[in-house]
N, C-alpha and C positions, 0 to 999 in steps of 0.2 A: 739174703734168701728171696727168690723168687716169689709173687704171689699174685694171681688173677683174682682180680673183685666183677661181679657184677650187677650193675646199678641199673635203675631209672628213671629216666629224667623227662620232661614236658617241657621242650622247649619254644620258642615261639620267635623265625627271625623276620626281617623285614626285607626284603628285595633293594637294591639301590634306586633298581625303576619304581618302585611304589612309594620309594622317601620321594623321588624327584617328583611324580604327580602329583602327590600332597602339597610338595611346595608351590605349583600350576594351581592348585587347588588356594591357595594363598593371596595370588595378587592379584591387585587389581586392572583397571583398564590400561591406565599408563604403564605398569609394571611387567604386565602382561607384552605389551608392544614392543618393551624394549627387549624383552627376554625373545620372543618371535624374530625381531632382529638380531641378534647375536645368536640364534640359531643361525640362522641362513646364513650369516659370515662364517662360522665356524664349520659347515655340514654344507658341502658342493651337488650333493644327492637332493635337497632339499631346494623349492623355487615356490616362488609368491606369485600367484597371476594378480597385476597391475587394474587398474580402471582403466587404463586407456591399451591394454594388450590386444583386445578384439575391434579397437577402433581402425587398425591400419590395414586390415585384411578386408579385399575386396569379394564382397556377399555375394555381385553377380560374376565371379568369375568362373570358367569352365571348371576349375583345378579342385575351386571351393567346393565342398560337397554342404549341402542345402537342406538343414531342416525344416521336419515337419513337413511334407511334401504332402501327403494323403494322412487322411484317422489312422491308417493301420500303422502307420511309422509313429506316430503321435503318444498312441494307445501304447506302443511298447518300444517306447523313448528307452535307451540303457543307462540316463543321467542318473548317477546315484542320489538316492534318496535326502542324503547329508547335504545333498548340496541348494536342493528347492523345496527340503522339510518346515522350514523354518521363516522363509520369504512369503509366504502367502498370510503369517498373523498380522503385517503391517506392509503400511505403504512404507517403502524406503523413502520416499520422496515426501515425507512427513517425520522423519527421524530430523533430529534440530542438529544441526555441524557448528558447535561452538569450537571458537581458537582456545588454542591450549596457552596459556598464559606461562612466562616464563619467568620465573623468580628465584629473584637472584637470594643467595643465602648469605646471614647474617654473617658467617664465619667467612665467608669467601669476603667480603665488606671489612672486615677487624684485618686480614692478613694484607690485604696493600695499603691500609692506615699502616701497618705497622711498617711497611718499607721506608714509609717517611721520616720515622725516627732514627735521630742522629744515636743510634745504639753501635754496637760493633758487630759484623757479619754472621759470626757463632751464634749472638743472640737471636736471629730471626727464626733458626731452629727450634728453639723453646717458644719461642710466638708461638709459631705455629704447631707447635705439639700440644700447648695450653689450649689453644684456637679450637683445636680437633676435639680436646678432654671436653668441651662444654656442652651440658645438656641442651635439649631443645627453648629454655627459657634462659638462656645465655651464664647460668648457676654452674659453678664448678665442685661438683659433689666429692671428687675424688679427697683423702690427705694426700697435701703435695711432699712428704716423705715417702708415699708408694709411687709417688707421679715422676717423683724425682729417682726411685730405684728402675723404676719402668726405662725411663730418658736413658740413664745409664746405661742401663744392659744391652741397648738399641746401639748405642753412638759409641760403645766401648771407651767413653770416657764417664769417670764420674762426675756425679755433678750433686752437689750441696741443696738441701731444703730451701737456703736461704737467697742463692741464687735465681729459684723459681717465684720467691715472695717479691724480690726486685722488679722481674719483669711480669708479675701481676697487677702492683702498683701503675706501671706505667699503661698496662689493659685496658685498667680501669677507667681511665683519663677517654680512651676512644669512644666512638660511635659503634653499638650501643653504648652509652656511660654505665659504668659499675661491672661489664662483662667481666667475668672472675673471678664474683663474690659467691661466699660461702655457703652465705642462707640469705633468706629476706631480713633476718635484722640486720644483719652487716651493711646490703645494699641500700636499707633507710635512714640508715647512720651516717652513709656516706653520702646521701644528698643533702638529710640535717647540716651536715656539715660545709658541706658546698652554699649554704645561707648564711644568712645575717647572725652569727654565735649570740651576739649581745643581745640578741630579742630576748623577753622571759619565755617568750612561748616555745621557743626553739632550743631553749638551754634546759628546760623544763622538760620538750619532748626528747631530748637527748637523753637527758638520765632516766627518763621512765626506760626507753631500749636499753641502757647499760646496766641498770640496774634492776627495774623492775619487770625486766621483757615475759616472764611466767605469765606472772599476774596479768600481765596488760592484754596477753593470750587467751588467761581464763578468763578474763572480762570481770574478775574480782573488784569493781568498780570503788567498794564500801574500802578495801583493807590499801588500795591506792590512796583514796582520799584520805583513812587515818596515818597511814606511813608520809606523808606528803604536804599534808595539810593546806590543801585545795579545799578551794570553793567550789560549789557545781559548776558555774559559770568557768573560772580558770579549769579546772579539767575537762569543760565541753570544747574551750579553745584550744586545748593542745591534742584534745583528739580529733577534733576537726583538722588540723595543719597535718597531723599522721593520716589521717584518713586520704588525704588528697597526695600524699605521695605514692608513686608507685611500688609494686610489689616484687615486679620481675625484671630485669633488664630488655629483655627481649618481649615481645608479646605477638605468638606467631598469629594471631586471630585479627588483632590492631594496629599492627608495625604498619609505617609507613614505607618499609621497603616490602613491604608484602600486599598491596593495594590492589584492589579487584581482583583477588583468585578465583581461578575458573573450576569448577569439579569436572569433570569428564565421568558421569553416570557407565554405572555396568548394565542397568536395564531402562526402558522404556516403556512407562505406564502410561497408555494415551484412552481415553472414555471415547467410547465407539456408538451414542445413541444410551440405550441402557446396558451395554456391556463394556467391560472392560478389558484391552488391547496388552497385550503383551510382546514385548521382544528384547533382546539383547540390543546394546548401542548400538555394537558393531560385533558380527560375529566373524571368527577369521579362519576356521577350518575349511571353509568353503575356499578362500582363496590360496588355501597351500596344497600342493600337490606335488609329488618324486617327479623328480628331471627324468624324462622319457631318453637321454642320451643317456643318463646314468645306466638307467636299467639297460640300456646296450650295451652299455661297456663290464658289466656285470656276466653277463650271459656271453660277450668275447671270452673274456677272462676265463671262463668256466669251459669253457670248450676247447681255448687255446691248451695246449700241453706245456708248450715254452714259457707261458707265464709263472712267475715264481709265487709259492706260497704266501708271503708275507702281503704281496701285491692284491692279491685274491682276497685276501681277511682283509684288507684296510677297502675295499670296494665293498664288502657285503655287510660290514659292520657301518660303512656311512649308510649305505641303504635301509638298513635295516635300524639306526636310530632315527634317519626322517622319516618312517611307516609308525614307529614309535611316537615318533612327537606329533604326527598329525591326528592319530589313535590317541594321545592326551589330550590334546586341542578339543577336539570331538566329547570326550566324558567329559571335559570340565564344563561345555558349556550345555550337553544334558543334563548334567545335575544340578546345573545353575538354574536352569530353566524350571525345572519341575520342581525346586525349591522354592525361587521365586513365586510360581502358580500356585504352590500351598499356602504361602503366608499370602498370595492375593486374597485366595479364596477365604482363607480364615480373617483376616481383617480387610472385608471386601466394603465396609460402611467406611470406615475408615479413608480407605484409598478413594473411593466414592464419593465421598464429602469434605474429605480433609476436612474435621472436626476432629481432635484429638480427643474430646471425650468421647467418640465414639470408639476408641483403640482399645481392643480385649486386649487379658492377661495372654499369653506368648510362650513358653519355653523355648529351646532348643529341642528338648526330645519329644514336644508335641509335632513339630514338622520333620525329625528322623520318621518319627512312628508313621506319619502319614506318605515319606517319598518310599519310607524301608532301607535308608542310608545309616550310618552309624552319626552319633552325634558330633563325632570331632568332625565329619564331612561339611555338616551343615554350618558347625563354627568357621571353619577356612572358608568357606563359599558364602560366607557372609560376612566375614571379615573385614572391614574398613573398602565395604561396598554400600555404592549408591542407587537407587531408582530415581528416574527423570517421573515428575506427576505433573497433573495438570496442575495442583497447589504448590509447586515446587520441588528441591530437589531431599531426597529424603535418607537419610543414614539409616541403613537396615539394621546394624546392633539396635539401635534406641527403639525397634519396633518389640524386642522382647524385653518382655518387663514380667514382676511378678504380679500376682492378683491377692486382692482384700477384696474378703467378704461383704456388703453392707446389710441393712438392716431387714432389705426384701427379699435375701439371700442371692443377688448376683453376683457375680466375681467381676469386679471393678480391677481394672489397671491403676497401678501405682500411680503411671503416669498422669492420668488423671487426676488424681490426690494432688500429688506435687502442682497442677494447673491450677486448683483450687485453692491451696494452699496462695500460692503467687498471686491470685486475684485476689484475696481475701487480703494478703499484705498490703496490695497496692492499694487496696481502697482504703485502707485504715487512716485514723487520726493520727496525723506525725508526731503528736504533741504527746499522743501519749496511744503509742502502740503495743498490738496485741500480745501477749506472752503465751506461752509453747498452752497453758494451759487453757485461756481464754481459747485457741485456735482448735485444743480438743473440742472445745464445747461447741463453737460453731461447728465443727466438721461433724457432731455427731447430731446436731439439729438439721442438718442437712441431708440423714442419712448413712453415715459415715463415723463408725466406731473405732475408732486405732485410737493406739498406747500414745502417751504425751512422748516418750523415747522413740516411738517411728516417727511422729510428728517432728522432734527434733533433727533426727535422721534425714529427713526429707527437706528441709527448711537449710542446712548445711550441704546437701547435696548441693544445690537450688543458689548457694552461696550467698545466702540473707543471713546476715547478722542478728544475734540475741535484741531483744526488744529494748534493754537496757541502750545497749549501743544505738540502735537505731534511735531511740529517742534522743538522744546525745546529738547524735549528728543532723537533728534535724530543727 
């Protein structure tokens, strides 16, 4: 039996062009470049004017037509606005042209080691599928029975757990050493072992990881030495020998194949006298613009009769995605701008004096509320972006932070704390340093009341070790 319902519903969808802005809205400088490139490859409508496009045409020719001739041609210039809105906050000729450093990647490094092992052909395929599985700290998070069902389903052949354990063993052996491994105790296991076994200190730091790796985590210091029956002295030396090995296979911050990286900044904060300069690096809508044949061949198309439908749609649709992606280009880097200009103005001592204790508390929805963007806008446009300052180059996330009250009722930046905190460490007696609650007491003689657990919180952000350990290792 038949029967008609009638419902309703509130739905809410998302355009493909408004997912695809958002991702625009996402990358950054270099990201952005490569993506503007593989436009223009893909989209024949779409063309990049050059630096050197206006150098070959001759200024005094009869043919050239000559601006700026008289004010009144001047005065009602038809150059769009987009194009010389933007050029007048900075000298280009003071924008810095740093090279883009080209670095090479660790896994690109691990798969021609691995052509040199006398293995057999098939196996270079798991190389390099293991190769690809690795995080950014060269750790293999994956279990290699999903690794090894993945492998399968790919190669239509199966392939055994134990097969992938063979050819991690031999990973391991390459440059990075330990690429592989599971966690950081496995990888400290396997340098302990690449040492001298017969040392006490070494056989001693072995079974603390095989056995006692919890405790050596919670810094249970007391229930090591009754499980162990260490001296002070022998447990300062075996955590001294662990402390000095490394943590990660990879270290993208200190690698030696990662030596002098360069940042390419999204903006440009330059001190003008008592004001502050703002611009984009490099802004790039100004140099894209629709192929003037195209749009000829658009308007043939349209008026021919003889042209076939299909022909017609694949001309109006390239047109009209490069009017689209210049029309992105354009929003992304107004909202860039007038986002940027908010967090100038809100932390304008800050950017002023590069003093970080000058840096207010921060949200995101305190700069939505001030541009009238939503806050996911502000998150992608600030996303793993840089400003060039005259104190250096600065990552925009770490400029939002939350605020603590102190005792005069101003709202202090975390980050502040955390500064204080690290100065307060450093200066300390190594022999016998501060504890999370000692560090209350000073942070609140100084004005400054927070919980002994933010104070911990902040001191593990900061990656300083409990007072116990540090006095150990020192």
């Amino acid at each position: 039996m038949l029967k008609q319902v009638q419902t309703q519903k509130q739905q809410h969808t998302i355009l493909p062009q408004q997912i695809e802005l958002l991702n625009l809205f996402h990358l950054n400088t270099l990201e952005l470049q490569q993506r503007i490139q593989d436009e223009l490859t893909e989209n024949p409508a779409l063309e990049e004017l050059g630096s050197g496009d206006e150098d070959g045409t001759d200024k005094f020719s009869k043919e050239t037509v000559q601006d700026f001739q008289g004010w009144e041609e001047y005065a009602y210039d038809d150059i769009p606005d987009y194009k010389t809105e933007y050029n007048n906050y900075i000298n280009t000729e003071k924008v810095p042209e740093k090279p883009i450093a080209e670095v090479p990647d660790f896994r690109d490094e691990l798969k021609k080691q691995c052509r040199f092992l006398e293995v057999a052909e098939e196996k270079h395929e798991l190389f390099d599928f293991l190769i690809d599985s690795l995080n950014e700290n060269g750790f293999l998070e994956q279990d290699l029975e999903e690794l090894a069902s993945e492998i399968s389903f790919k190669k239509k052949v199966w392939i055994e757990p134990e097969e992938l354990e063979e050819v991690l063993k031999l990973m391991r052996e390459l440059e990075p050493f330990g690429a592989g491994c599971r966690s950081v105790q496995e990888y400290m296991l396997l340098q302990l072992k690449r040492m001298n076994v017969k040392r006490p200190d070494v056989r001693m730091a072995i079974c603390l990881l095989e056995e006692h790796f919890h405790d050596l985590r919670s810094c249970n210091l007391e229930k090591l030495r009754r499980q162990l029956g260490l001296e002070d002295d022998e447990i300062r030396i075996v955590l001294n020998l662990l402390a000095h090995l490394s943590t990660r296979p990879f270290n993208p911050e200190s690698s030696t194949m990662q030596a002098n990286p360069s940042i390419l900044p999204d903006f440009v904060v330059l001190e003008e006298g008592d004001t502050l300069e703002l611009a984009l690096y490099r802004q790039r809508s100004s140099n894209l613009h629709i192929s003037q044949s195209w749009v000829e061949m658009v308007q043939q198309a349209s008026q021919n009769s003889n042209t076939d439908k299909s022909t017609k749609q694949y001309l109006r649709s390239k047109l009209s995605s490069a009017q689209w992606f210049i029309n992105a280009i354009q929003q992304r880097e107004n909202n860039m701008l007038k986002i940027m200009r908010a967090i100038l103005d809100m932390q304008y001592d800050y950017f002023k004096y590069g003093d970080i204790l000058m840096l207010k508390p921060m949200k995101l929805k305190d700069i939505a509320d001030r541009v009238k963007v939503d806050i996911s806008t502000v998150s992608r446009l600030t996303c793993n972006k840089y400003a060039e300052t005259p104190f250096g180059t600065v990552l925009l996330k770490d400029l939002f932070t939350e605020g603590i009250v102190n005792q005069e009722g101003n709202n202090i930046s975390n980050k502040v704390i955390q500064n204080i905190i690290g100065e307060v460490i450093e200066a300390e007696d190594k022999k016998a340093p501060y504890t999370d609650r000692q560090l209350v007491t000073i942070l609140a003689e100084r004005g400054y009341s927070i919980a002994r657990r933010t104070v911990a919180k902040y001191r593990e952000l900061m990656n300083i070790p409990v007072a116990q350990v540090r006095g150990l290792w020192n």
